[in-house]
ZADO-1210 file (C-alpha; in nm, 4 decimals, padded with zeros to 6 digits):
<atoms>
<atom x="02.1771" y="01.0313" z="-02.5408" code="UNK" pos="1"/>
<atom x="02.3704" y="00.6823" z="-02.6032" code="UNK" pos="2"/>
<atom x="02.5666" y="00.8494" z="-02.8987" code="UNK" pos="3"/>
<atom x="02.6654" y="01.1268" z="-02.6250" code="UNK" pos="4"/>
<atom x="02.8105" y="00.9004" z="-02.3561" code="UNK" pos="5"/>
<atom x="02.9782" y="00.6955" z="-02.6508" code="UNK" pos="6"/>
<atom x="03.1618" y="01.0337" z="-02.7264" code="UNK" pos="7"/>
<atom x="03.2615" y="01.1012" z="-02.3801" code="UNK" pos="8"/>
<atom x="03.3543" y="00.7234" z="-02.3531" code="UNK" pos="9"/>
<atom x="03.6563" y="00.7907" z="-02.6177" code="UNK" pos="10"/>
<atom x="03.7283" y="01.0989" z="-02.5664" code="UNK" pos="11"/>
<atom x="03.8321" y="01.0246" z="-02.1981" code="UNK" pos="12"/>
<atom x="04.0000" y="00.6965" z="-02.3023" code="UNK" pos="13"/>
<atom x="04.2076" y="00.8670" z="-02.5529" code="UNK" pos="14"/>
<atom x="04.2965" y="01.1592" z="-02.2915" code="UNK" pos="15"/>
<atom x="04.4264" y="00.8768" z="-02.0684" code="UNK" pos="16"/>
<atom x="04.5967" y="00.6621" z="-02.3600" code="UNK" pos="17"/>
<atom x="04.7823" y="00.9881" z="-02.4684" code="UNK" pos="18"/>
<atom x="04.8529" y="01.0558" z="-02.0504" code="UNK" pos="19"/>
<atom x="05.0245" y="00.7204" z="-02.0897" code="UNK" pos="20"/>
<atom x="05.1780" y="00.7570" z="-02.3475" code="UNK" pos="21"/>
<atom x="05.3689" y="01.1089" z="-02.2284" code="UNK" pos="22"/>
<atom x="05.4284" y="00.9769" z="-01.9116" code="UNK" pos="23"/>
<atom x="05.6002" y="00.6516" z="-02.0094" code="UNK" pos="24"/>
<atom x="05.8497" y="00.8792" z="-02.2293" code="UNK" pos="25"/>
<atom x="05.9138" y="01.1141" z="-01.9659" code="UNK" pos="26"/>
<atom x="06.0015" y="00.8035" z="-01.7436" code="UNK" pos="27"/>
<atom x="06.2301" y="00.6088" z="-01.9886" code="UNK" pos="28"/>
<atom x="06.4329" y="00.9947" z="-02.1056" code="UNK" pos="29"/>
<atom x="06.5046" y="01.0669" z="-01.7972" code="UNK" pos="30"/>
<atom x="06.6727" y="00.7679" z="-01.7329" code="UNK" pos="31"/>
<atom x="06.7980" y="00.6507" z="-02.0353" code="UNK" pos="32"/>
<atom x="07.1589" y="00.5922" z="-02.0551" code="UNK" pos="33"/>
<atom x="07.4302" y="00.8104" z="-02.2480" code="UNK" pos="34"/>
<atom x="07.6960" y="00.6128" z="-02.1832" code="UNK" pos="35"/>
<atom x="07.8730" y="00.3921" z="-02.4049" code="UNK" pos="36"/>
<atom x="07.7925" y="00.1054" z="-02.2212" code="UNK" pos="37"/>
<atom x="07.5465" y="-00.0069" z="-01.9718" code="UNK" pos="38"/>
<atom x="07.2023" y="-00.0335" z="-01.9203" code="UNK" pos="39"/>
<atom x="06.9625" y="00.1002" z="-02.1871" code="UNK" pos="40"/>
<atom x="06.6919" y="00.2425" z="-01.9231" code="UNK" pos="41"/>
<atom x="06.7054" y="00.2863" z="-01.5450" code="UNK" pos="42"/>
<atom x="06.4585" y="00.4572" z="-01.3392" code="UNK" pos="43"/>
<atom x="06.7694" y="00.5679" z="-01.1217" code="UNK" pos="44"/>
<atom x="06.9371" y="00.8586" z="-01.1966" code="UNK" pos="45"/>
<atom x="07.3235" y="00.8605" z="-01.3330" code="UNK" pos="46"/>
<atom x="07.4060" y="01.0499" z="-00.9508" code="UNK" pos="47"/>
<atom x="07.1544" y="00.8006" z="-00.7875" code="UNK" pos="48"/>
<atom x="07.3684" y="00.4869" z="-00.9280" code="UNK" pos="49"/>
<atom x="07.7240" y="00.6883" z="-00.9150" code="UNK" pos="50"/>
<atom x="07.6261" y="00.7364" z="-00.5075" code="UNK" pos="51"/>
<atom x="07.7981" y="00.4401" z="-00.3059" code="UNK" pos="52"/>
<atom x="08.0983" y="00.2055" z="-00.2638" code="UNK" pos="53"/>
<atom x="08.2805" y="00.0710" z="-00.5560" code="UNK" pos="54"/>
<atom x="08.5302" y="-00.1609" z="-00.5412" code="UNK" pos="55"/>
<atom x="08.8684" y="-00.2078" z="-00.7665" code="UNK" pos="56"/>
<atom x="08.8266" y="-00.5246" z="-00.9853" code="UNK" pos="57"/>
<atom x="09.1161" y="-00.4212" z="-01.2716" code="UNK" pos="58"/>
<atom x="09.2787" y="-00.1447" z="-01.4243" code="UNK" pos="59"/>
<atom x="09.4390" y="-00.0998" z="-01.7650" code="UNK" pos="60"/>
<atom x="09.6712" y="00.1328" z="-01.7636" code="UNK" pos="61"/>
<atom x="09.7327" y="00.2524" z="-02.1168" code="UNK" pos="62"/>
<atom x="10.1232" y="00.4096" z="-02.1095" code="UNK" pos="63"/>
<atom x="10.2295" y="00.0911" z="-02.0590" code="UNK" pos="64"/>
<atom x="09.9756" y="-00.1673" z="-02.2648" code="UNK" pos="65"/>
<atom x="09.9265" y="-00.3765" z="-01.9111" code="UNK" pos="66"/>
<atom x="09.5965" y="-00.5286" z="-01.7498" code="UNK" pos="67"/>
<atom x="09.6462" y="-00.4875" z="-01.3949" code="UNK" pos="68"/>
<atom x="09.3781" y="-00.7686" z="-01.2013" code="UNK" pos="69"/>
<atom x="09.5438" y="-00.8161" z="-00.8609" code="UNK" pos="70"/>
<atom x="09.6952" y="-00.5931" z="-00.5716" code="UNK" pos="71"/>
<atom x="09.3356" y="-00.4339" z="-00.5524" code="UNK" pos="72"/>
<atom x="09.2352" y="-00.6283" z="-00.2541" code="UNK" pos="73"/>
<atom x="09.0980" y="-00.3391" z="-00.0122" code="UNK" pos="74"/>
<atom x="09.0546" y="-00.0656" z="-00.2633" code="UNK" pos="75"/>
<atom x="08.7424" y="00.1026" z="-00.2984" code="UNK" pos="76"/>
<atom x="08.6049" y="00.4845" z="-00.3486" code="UNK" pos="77"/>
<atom x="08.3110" y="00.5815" z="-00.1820" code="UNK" pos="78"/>
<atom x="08.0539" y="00.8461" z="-00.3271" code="UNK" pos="79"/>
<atom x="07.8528" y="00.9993" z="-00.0948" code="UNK" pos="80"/>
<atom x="07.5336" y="01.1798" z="-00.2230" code="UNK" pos="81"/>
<atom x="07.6260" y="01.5201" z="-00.0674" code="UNK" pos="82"/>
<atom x="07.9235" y="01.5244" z="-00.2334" code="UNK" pos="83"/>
<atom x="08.1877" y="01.3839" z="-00.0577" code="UNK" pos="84"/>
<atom x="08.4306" y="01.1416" z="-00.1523" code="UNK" pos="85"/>
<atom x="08.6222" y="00.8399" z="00.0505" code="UNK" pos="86"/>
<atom x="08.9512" y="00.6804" z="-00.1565" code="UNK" pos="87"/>
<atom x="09.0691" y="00.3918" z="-00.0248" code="UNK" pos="88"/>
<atom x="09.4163" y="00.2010" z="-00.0988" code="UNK" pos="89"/>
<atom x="09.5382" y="-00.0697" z="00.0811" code="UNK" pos="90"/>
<atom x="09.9703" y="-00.1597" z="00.0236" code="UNK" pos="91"/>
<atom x="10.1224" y="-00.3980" z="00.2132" code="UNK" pos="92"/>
<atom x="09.8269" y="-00.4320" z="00.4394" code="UNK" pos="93"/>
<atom x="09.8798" y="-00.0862" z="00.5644" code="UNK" pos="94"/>
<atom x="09.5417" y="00.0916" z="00.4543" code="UNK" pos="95"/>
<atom x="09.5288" y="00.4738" z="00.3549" code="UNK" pos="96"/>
<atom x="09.2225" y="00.6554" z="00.3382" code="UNK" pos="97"/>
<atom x="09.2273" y="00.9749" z="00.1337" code="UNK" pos="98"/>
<atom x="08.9339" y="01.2593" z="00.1475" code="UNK" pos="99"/>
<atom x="08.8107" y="01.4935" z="-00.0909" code="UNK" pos="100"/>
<atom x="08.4961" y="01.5666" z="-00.3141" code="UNK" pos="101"/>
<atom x="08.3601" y="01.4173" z="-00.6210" code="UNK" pos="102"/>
<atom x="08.1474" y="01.5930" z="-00.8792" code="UNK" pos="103"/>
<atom x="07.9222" y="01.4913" z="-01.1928" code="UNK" pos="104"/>
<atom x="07.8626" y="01.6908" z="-01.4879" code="UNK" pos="105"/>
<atom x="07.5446" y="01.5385" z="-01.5693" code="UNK" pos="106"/>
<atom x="07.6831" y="01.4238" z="-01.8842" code="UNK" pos="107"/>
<atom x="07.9607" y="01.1978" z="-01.8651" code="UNK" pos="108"/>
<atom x="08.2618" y="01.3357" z="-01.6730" code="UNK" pos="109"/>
<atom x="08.3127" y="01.2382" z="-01.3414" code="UNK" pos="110"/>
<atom x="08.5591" y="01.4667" z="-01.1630" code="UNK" pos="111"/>
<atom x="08.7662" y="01.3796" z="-00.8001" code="UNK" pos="112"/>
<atom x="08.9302" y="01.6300" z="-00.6127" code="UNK" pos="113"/>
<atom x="09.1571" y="01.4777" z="-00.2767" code="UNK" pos="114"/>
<atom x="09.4477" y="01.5444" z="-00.0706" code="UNK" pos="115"/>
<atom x="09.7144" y="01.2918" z="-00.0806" code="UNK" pos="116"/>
<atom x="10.0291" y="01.4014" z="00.1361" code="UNK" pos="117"/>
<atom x="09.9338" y="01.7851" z="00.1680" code="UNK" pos="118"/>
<atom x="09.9017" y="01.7670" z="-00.2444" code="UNK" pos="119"/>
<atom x="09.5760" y="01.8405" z="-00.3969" code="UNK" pos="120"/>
<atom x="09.5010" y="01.5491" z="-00.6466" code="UNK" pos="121"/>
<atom x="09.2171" y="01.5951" z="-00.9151" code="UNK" pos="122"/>
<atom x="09.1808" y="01.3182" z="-01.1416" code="UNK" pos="123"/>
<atom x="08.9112" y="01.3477" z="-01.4322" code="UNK" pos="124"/>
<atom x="08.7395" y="01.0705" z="-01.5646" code="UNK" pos="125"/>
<atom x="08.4630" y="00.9844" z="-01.8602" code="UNK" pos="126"/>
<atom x="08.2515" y="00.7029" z="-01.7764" code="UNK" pos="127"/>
<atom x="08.2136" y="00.4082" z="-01.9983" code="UNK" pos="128"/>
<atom x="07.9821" y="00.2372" z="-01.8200" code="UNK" pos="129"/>
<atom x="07.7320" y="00.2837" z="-01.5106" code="UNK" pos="130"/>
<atom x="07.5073" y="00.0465" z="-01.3864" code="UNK" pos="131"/>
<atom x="07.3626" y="-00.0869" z="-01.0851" code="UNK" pos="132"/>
<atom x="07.6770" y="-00.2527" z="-00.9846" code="UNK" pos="133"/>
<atom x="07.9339" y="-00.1745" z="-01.2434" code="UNK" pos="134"/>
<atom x="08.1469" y="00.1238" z="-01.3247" code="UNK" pos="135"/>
<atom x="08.4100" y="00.1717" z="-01.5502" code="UNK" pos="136"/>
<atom x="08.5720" y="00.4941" z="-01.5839" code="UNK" pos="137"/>
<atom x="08.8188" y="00.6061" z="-01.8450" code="UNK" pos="138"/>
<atom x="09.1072" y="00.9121" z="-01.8660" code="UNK" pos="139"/>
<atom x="09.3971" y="00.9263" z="-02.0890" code="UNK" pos="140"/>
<atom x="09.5984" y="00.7220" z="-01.8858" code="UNK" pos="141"/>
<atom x="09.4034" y="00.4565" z="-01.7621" code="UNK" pos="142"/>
<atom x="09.0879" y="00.2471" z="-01.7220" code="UNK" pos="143"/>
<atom x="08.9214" y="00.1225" z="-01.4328" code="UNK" pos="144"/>
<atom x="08.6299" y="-00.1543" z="-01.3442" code="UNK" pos="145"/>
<atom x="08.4612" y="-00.1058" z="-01.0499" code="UNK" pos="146"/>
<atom x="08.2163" y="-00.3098" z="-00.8756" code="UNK" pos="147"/>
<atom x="07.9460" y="-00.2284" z="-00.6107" code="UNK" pos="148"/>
<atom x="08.0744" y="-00.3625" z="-00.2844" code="UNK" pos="149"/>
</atoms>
């Protein structure tokens, strides 16, 4: 009898080590980051941490080689979770608010789609980095640091 319960003693403790085991990998790939960088690891999904109010700290804009760090005060964009999206851009004091949609391709790009002046605007973006409060997102033309307000 004692060499049965030692047998049932392991095999339950390696059914629960090997439990573990897959459900600590399932955790950490799930979250796991794919962008360039950022965190490693985040229990949060990329759309869970993309969902809220960033704020403009600088842009580079790339046609003309130039850091851009002030004349941001103001600007933000807003992701909601169900989609929509709030741009914000303050000149002069006079602020502008500009509605649309945003979407995620689960992947990298991060896509905005907003009326400015009866014009549809879509502007396409890769992001570089995502964390809890940082995003930087990058297109062709420029670059842009964010910052969770």
């Amino acid at each position: 009898m004692p060499a049965f319960l030692l047998y049932q003693y392991f095999n339950v403790k390696n059914k629960i080590s090997l439990f573990t085991i897959i459900l600590f990998i399932t955790l950490f790939s799930f979250g796991c980051n794919k962008f360039d960088e950022g965190v490693n690891c985040s229990l949060r999904s990329e759309t869970n941490r993309l969902t809220n109010t960033w704020k403009y700290i600088s842009a580079y804009d790339f046609e003309i080689g130039k850091l851009q760090t002030s004349g941001f005060n103001g600007w933000s964009e807003k992701l909601s979770n169900n989609g929509d999206y709030e741009k914000t851009i303050v000149y002069f004091g006079d602020e502008t608010i500009y509605l649309g949609k945003w979407i995620y391709d689960e992947e990298k790009t991060l896509q905005f789609t907003y009326t400015m002046h009866e014009i549809e605007i879509v502007e396409v973006y890769t992001i570089v980095r995502l964390s809890k409060n940082e995003l930087t997102l990058r297109n062709d033309k420029m670059e842009i640091h964010f910052q969770k307000k």
